[in-house]
N, C-alpha and C positions, 0 to 999 in steps of 0.2 A: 857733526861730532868729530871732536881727534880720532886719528888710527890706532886703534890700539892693536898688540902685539895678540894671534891666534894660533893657537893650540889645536892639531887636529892629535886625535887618537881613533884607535880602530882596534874594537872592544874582540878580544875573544874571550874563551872561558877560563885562559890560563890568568889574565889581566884584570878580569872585570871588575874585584874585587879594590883592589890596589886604585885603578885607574879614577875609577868612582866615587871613593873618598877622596881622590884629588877634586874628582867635580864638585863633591860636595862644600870643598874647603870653600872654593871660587866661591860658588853660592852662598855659603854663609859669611863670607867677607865683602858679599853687594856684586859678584860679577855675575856675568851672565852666560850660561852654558847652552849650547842649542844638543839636541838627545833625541832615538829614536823612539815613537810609538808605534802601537798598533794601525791606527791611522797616517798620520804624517810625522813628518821631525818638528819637534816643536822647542820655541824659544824660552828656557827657562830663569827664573828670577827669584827670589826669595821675596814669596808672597804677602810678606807681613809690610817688608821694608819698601814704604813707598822713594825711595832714593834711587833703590835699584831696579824695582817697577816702572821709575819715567825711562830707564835704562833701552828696556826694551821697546819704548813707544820710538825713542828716537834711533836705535838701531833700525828700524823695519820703517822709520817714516808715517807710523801708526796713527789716526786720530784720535785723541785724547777722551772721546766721549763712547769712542770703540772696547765697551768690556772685556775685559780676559777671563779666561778659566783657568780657578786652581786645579790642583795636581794633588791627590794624594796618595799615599801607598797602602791606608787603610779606615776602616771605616771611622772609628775614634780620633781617628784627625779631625774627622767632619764637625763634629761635639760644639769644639769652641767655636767654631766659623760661623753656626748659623743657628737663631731663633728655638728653633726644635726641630725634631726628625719625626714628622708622621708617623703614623705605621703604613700606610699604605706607599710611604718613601722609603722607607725601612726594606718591605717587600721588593721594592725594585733594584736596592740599592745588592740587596743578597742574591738576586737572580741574573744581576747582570751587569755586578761590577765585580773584579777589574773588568773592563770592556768600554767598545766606543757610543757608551751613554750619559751627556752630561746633562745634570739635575739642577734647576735652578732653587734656590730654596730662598729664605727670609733673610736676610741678613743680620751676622752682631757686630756689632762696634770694634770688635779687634780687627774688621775688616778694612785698608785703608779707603778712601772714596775714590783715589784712583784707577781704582781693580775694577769698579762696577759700574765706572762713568756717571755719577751720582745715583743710582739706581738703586731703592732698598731693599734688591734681591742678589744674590750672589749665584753665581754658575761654579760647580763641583763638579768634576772624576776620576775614576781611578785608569788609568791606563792596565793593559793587558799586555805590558812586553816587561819584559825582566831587568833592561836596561833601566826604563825607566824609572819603576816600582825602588830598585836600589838606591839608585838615585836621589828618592825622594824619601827615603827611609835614614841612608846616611847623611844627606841635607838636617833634616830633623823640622822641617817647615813645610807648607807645602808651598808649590810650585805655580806661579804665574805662569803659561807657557802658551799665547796663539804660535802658531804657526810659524816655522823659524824661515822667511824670506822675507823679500821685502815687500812692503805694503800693497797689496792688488794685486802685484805676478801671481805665477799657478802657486800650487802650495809644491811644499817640498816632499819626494817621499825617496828622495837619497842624500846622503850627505854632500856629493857633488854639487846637488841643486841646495844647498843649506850655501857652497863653499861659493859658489858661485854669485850669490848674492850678498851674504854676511863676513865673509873674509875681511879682516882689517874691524870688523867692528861689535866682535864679540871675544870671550877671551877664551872659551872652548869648544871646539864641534868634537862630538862624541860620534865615529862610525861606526855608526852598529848595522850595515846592512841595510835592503831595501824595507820599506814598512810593507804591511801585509793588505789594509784595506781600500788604502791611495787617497779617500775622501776623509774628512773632516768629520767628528762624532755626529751622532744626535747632538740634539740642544733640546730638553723637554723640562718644562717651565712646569712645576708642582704647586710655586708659590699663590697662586690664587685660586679661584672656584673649581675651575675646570680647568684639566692637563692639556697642556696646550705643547705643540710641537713646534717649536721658534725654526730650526733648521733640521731638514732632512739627512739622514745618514745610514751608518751600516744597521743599526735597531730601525727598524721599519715599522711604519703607523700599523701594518699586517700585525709585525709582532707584539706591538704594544698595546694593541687592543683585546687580547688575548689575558691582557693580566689589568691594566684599566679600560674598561667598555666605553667610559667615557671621553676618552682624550680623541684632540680636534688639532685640528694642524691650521696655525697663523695663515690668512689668506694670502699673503704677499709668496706663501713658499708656491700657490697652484696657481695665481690672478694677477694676471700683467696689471702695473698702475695701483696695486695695494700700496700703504704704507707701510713697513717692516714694525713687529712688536718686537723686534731684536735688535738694538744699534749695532748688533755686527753685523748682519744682516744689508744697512742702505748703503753703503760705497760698493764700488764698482770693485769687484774682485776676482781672483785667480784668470787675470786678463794676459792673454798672449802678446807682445806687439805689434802685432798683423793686426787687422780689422776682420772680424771674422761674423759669419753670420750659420744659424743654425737651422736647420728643414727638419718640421715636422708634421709629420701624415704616416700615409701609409709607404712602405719599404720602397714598391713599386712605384709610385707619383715622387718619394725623396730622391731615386737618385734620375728620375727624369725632370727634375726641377732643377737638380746639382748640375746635370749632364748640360743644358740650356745655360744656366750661370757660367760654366767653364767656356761652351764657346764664346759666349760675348765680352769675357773677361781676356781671355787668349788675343783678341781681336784690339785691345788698350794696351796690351803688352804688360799684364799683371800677372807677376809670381807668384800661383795660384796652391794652397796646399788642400788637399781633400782628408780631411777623418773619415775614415770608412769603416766599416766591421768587416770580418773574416765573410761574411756571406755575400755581402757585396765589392769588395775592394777589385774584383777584376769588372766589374762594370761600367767602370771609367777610363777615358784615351787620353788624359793631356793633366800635365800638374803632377806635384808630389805628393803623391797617393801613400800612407800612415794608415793599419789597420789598430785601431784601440783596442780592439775584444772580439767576442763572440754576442751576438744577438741571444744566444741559446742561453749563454751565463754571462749574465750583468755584472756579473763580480769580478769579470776579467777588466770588463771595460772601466767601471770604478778604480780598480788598478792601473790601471793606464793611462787614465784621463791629464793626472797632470803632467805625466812624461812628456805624452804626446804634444801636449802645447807645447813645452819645451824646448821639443826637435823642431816643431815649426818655426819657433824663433832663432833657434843654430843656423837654418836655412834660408833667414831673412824673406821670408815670405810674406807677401804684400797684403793677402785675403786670403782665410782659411773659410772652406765649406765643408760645415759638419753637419752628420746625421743627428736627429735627434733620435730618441728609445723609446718603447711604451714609460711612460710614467707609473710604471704598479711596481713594489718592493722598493729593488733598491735602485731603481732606476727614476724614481722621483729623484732622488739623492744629487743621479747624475745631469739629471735634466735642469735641477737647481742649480748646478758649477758653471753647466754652460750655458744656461741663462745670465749666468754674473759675468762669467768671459765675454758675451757678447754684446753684454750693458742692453740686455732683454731685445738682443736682433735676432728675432726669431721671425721665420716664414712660415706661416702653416699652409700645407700643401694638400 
């Protein structure tokens, strides 16, 4: 695609107002503005306009049959977008939106076919950052918006990492600061019998079971060699450019398998980077050693998970060995990123 001309600004509260209807203008004249959430920074587009929707496939390099999620800043947006609103969708939509939960529902016709990858279900939510919400409030549409980088790298959760990738081919980055959760929403699919959990995130099957008893999480998010029921889901994504492989067992056997991988690696003359936790990061001698989080709080590491790739890549780092986490909360979440990062190179130990 041409270069076109980018716009950074860096949102405070004296600005936000002002600055916002500038974004909104963009958006409602077909550009495309990337913006913080809750989750990550995400690429936005005026939802309705499939013009400005292939917009974003070709900035990010995106495949075409890769659905997006709208954006909305309230629930009556939802209305015309889709089929009907259950009640038991209804329940979840008041309990835990704005927030990082996206609802797949039925789809209506005002939907273009581009948004859904021919799919006759549409993916909905409301983000939880203020940035956004206005955003999509003075847009007056709602918001196409994956992930503003480019196609398969880690996701973004600064506007560096937006500026980094999408510079030259978007017309606004919005700086609003680091996001809060670092991963990608839920994705929980209402549209058929049973709730079903397409992709893992900060709502956790713990929490959602709690308010539906019945929802099930798609095999491919727990079972190497499943099929994804989510096409965003099967490409390789949030991939570092090192080759990276990920250990999982127990803490004790992880980093005695990492420690065995680094000497035979050191021995080929490979640029070795280790993800570690704060509990273990001094238990390794050789390589650039990156602590993601705390074992204790998952929430750290979800936050850090795609910096951290990031700096590996600044470091040109040849193989990165990372820990895996227990998979319970929200550590399924993270064990699913870096299953995509390492296009499922995982060792169990």
């Amino acid at each position: 695609m041409d270069k076109i001309q980018t716009k950074i600004i860096k949102i405070d509260e004296n600005n936000i107002v002002e600055e916002l209807k500038k974004g909104a203008k963009i958006i409602k004249s077909g550009g495309l503005v990337a913006f913080p959430t809750e989750t990550v920074y995400g690429l936005g587009a005026n939802g309705l306009d499939e013009k400005a929707v292939k917009k974003i496939f070709e900035a990010k390099g995106r495949p075409q049959d890769n659905p997006l999620i709208l954006h909305v800043s309230n629930k009556e947006q939802v209305l015309p977008l889709v089929e009907a609103i259950p009640k038991q969708v209804e329940s979840l939509m008041d309990k835990f939106w704005p927030g990082p939960l996206t609802i797949i529902f039925k789809r209506s016709n005002l939907i273009p076919d581009i948004i859904t990858g021919g799919l006759d279900t549409v993916a909905i939510r409301m983000p939880n950052n203020p940035i956004a919400l206005k955003l999509i409030e003075y847009s007056q549409v709602p918001l196409a918006a994956p992930s503003a980088n480019t196609s398969g790298k880690p996701s973004p959760t600064s506007a560096t990492h937006v500026i980094e990738d999408l510079y030259g081919k978007v017309n606004l980055i919005i700086d609003g600061g680091n996001t809060g959760i670092g991963v990608e929403s839920t994705v929980l699919d209402m549209s058929g019998n049973i709730p079903m959990i397409l992709r893992p995130g900060g709502i956790t099957l713990e929490i959602l079971k709690k308010y539906i008893p019945n929802v099930q999480e798609d095999l491919s998010i727990i079972k190497e060699g499943e099929t994804p029921l989510s096409p965003g889901q099967k490409y390789r994504h949030y991939a570092p450019r090192a080759d990276m492989i990920v250990f999982n067992g127990e803490v004790e056997d992880i980093i005695r398998a990492i420690n065995d991988y680094i000497r035979k690696l050191s021995q080929d003359g490979k640029k070795i980077g280790i993800m570690a936790t704060e509990e273990t990061k001094n238990k390794y001698n050789n390589g650039l050693i990156i602590s993601v989080g705390s074992r204790q709080d998952k929430s750290t590491i979800a936050y850090n998970l795609f910096n951290t790739l990031r700096l590996f890549d600044k470091e040109n780092i040849d193989i990165i060995l990372a820990e895996g986490v227990e998979s319970s909360g929200i550590g399924k979440a993270i064990m699913n990123r870096l299953n995509k990062a390492a296009s499922g190179n995982i060792i169990q130990v």
